[in-house]
C-alpha positions as CSV (number, residue, x, y, z in Angstrom):
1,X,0.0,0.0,0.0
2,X,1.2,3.4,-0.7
3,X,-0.3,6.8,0.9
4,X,0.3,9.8,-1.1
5,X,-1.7,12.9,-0.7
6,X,-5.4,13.3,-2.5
7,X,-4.0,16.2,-4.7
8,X,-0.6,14.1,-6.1
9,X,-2.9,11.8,-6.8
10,X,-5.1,13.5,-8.8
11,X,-2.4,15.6,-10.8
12,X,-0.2,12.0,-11.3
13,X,-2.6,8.9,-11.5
14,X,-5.2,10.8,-14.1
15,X,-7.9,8.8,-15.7
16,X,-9.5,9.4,-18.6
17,X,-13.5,10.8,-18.9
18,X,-14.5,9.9,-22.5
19,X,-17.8,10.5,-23.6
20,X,-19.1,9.8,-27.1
21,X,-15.1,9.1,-28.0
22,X,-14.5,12.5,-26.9
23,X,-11.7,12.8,-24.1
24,X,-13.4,15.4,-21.5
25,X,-10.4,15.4,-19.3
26,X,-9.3,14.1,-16.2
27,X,-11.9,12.4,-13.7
28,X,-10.4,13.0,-10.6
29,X,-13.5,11.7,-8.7
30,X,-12.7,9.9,-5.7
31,X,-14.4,6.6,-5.3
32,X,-12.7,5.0,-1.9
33,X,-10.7,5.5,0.9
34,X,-9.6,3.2,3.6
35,X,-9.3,4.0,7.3
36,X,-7.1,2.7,9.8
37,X,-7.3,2.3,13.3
38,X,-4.8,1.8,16.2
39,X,-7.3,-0.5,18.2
40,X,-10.2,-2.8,16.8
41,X,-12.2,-1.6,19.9
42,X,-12.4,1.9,18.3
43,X,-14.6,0.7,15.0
44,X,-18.0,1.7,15.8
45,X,-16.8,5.2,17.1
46,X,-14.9,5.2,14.1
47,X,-17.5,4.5,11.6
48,X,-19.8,6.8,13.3
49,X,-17.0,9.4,12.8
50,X,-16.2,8.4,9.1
51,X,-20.1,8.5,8.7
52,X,-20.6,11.6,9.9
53,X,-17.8,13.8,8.2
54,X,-19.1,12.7,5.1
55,X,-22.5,13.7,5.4
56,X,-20.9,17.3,6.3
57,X,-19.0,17.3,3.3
58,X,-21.6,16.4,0.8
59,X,-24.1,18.3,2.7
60,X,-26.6,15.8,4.0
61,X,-26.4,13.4,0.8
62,X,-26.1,10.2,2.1
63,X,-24.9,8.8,-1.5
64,X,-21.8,6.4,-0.5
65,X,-21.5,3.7,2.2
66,X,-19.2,2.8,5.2
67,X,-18.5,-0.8,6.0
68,X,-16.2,-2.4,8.5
């Protein structure tokens, strides 16, 4: 596994949006992340806290899923 920050990633590991044949440019949408923790006993308090700083930052839409 390799961590790199979100913004290297997007300007270096670019993949192509082509619609009709038509190259639209880089879609830099990100589609997963992975969280670690230090102790196994912290994964329901950490799922609740995963959960809720993405409903902040897509501003109530619930349109992505946490698992364990």
């Amino acid at each position: 596994m390799a961590v790199i920050p979100l913004t290297t990633m997007q300007s270096v590991f670019k993949a192509a949006n082509v619609v009709g044949g038509v190259d639209q440019g880089p879609d830099i949408q990100l589609t997963e992340i992975q969280v670690g923790l230090k102790r196994v006993e912290d994964a329901v308090d950490g799922l609740e806290l995963v959960n809720n700083v993405l409903l902040q930052t897509h501003r109530g839409y619930s349109g992505f899923s946490v698992d364990l």
